[in-house]
C-alpha positions in Angstrom: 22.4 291.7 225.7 26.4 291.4 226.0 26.3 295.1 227.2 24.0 294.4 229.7 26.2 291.6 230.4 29.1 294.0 230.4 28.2 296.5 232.7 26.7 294.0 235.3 30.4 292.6 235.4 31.9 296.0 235.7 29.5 296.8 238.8 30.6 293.7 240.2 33.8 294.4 239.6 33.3 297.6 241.5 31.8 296.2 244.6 34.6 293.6 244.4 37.3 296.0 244.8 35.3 298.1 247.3 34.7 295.2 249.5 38.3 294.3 249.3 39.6 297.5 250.0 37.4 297.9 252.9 38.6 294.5 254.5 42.7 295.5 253.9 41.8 298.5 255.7 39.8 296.7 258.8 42.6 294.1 258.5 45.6 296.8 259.1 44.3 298.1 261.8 43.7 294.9 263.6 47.4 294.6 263.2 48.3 297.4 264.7 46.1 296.4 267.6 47.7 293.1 267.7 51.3 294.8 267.4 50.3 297.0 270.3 48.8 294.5 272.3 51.9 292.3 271.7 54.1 295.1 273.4 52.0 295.4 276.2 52.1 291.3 276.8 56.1 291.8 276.6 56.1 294.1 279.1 53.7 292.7 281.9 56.1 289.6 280.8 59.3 291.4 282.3 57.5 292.6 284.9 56.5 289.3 286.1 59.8 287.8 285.5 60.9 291.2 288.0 58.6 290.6 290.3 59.8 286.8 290.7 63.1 287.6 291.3 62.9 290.4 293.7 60.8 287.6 295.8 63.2 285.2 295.3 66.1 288.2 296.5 64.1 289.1 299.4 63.3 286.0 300.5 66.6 284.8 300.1 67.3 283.0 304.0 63.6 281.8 303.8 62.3 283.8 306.7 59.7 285.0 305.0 58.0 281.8 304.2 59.0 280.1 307.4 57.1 282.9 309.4 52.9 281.6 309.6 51.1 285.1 308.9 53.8 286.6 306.8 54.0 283.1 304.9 50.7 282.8 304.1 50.7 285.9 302.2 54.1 285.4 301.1 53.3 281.6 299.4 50.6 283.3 298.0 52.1 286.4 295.9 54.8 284.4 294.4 52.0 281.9 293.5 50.1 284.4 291.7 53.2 285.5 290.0 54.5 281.9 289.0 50.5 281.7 287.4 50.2 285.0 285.8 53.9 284.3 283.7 53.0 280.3 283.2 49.7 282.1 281.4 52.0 285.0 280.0 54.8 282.0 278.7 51.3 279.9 277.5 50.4 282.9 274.9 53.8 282.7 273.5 53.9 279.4 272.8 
């Protein structure tokens, strides 16, 4: 009876430490995705934060904004910059 008790414990011992194994493994490579992902955020980041300043540069006198047609499309780049970093400056907080 206590070796049957034994070698039931060592089995599930065995899937213990085959199950964790398995799960370090899954959870390193989600790292790594999350370490690569994390690069690729910081760099759309910079490239917002470029792109913001280049339309703030261009449009330095304001003629840009002050013309109707040109405006329009004008207002509405630099909004969708100022959105995508508020939602790029969210995910870092």
């Amino acid at each position: 009876m206590e070796l049957a008790i034994l070698i039931v414990c060592i089995l599930l011992l065995g899937v213990s430490l085959y199950g964790n194994y398995n799960l370090m493994k899954q959870n390193e490579v989600l790292e790594d995705q999350v370490t690569a992902l994390q690069d690729v955020l910081d760099e759309i980041k910079d490239q917002v934060v470029d792109i913001n300043t280049r339309l703030t540069e261009i449009d330095i006198k304001g003629s840009f904004e002050a013309d109707d047609e040109v405006g329009f499309v004008f207002k509405e780049i630099r909004e969708m910059a100022n959105e995508l970093s508020d939602v790029i400056n969210e995910m870092y907080e």
